[in-house]
Each structure stands twice: as C-alpha cells, then as structure tokens.
C-alpha positions, -999 to +999 in steps of 0.1 A: -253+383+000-229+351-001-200+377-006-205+403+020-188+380+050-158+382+027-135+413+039-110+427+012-081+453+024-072+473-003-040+494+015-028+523-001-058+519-025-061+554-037-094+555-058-099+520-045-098+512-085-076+476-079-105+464-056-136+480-075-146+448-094-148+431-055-166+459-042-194+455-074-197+423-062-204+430-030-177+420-008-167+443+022-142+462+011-120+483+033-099+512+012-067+521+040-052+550+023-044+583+028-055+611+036-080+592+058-062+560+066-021+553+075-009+521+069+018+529+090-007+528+123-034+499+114-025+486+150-038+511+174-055+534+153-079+511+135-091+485+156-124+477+138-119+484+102-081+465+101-069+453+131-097+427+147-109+408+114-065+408+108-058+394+138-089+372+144-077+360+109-116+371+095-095+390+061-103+372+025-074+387+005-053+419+007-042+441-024-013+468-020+002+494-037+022+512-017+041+543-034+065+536-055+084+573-053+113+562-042+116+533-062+113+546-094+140+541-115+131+575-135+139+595-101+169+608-114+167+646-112+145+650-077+153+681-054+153+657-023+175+624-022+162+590-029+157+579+005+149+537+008+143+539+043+109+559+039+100+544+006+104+507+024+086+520+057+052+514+037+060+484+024+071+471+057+034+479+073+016+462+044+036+433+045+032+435+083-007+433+076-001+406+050+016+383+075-002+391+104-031+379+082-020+347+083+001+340+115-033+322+132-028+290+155-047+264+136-044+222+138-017+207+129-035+186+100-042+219+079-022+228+050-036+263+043-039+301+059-072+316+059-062+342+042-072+332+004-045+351-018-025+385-013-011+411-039+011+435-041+018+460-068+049+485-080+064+496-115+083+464-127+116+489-135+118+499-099+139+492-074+114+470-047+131+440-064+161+445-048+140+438-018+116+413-026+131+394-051+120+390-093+082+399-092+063+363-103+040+386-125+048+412-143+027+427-171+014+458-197-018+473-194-032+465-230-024+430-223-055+435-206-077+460-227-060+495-218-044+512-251-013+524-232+023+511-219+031+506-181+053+483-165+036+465-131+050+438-116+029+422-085+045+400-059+027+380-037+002+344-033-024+346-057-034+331-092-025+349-119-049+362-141-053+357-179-039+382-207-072+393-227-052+408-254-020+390-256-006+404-285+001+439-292-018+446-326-011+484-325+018+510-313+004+522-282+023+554-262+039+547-227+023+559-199+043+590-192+038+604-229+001+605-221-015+641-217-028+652-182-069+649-196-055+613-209-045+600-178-074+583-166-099+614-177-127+605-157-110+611-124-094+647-140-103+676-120-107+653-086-070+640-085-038+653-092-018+634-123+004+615-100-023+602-082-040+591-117-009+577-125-014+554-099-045+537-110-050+504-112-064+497-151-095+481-145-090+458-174-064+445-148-085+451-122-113+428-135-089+399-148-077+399-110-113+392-098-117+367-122-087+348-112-091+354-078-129+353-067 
C-alpha cells in the first residue's frame, strides 16, 4: 500500500482518535501514550517505534495533545496547585520530537523538512498561549459535524482544514454540560470521562486528513 511507508506519531494520542482517519488509510501509525508509552523518554526507551525513523528523518507528520490539566483556565478549585513546570514538561518532549523531526542535514538548495506538517492540540481558553504564542487555528466542534461546544486551538505547520458546518443553525450545550453516557458513549465503560473528554471529534479528525493527506 502507497501509504504504509508513511509513519504518523500520534503522542499523547489517548484512543488514537486524532490519527484514526490515517490509520483507515493505512498509514503506520504509532499511538505514544500512556500507560504504555512516555513521551517524556522517546530517546532511550523507544528506539524502533520513535526514535530511528525521528532521527533518520523517516516521520510523515506528528499530531499532539499533550494534557492540558494544568492549563486549563477552569482549574480554579483543585486540591493540588497549578504547577506549569509539569504541565510544560510534556509539551517540552513533543516539541522536542517535533524538531528533532526536522533538524536533518540536507543540501543547501532545498527549501523544505521532510517532515510534511505537524500539529498540536490544547483547549483554546488555556493557558499554553502564554507559551506558544496565539494558536493559528482555533475552532468548535460542530464546525465540523459534532453537536456540542469545545474550544481547541492547534498550533503548529500544517494546512488547515475546511469548516463543514460553518454556521451554527442550532443551540448546542458546551462540552462540560454533557452527561457522563454523552461524552463520547461508545468509549463509556472503557475510559474514564476525563479521558473521553479528551477525544479528538472525528468530524475534526477527518477534515484534518483531508487537508493534510
């Protein structure tokens, strides 16, 4: 299969729901998440899934959504602090990925990295912008198909994909009102409700893929 030489890191993928619609098309996608996978120690304790193809600049396009906990702007009556230094440790190693990605000798006369686009994802009212700067897309969930309200912004190198319901026709609840069986239902049972929360909607999901194939 054409796509199969392709590899796609999903890091802190969770379900691996952001890089489903690659994975359908058969490109080799590589989930590094917990409980199985630490971002924090892709370069001696995952030589063959993450740290060759990076390295060896073999990686098609990253996706990451590191945990946004201690970002949240609605972290305002937690029993332990809000503590920037853990909750910008994981973003440190997948940005570390990112760039390492893409820091490949190449001639002089090239213009672009191997790596073909890179994403990564956090609620929009959070405070990662403080670090990386205003998010160049930022969007709602039933802009693309999914009847709820959720602030994501993404940062990173990639094209951005197309609304497929630009205007909202109906009121729609926010994401938090939703009840627990509500929350992405067909993963109830199997995942706890902040884990759910953290799914990528796959009307998203899909409108990514198309943008960025």
């Amino acid at each position: 299969m054409e796509n199969s030489s392709k590899i796609i890191l999903d890091l802190c993928g969770g379900t691996g729901s952001w890089s489903k619609p690659y994975k359908d098309a058969g490109y080799d996608v590589r989930v590094i998440t917990l409980p199985d996978y630490d971002v924090n120690k892709w370069v001696y304790r995952y030589k063959e899934k993450v740290l060759n193809p990076v390295v060896e600049g073999k990686v098609y396009g990253i996706l990451a959504a590191p945990p946004c906990t201690m970002f949240s702007m609605a972290r305002t009556k937690a029993k332990t602090p809000r503590n920037l230094v853990e909750g910008m440790k994981c973003v440190r190693s997948c940005l570390d990925i990112i760039w390492s990605a893409m820091e490949q000798e190449m001639p002089t006369a090239k213009r672009k990295v191997n790596l073909k686009f890179w994403a990564l994802e956090n609620p929009e009212r959070g405070m990662l912008k403080y670090f990386l700067g205003e998010p160049p897309f930022v969007f709602q969930p039933w802009m693309f198909g999914d009847e709820y309200k959720k602030d994501t912004a993404i940062w990173g190198w990639f094209n951005k994909p197309e609304f497929t319901h630009p205007k909202l026709k109906k009121k729609l609840p926010k994401f938090d009102k939703l009840k627990t069986k509500e929350i992405h239902g067909e993963f109830y049972g199997k995942f706890d409700r902040q884990t759910r929360r953290s799914i990528t909607p796959q009307g998203f999901a899909k409108a990514f893929f198309l943008s960025n194939p």
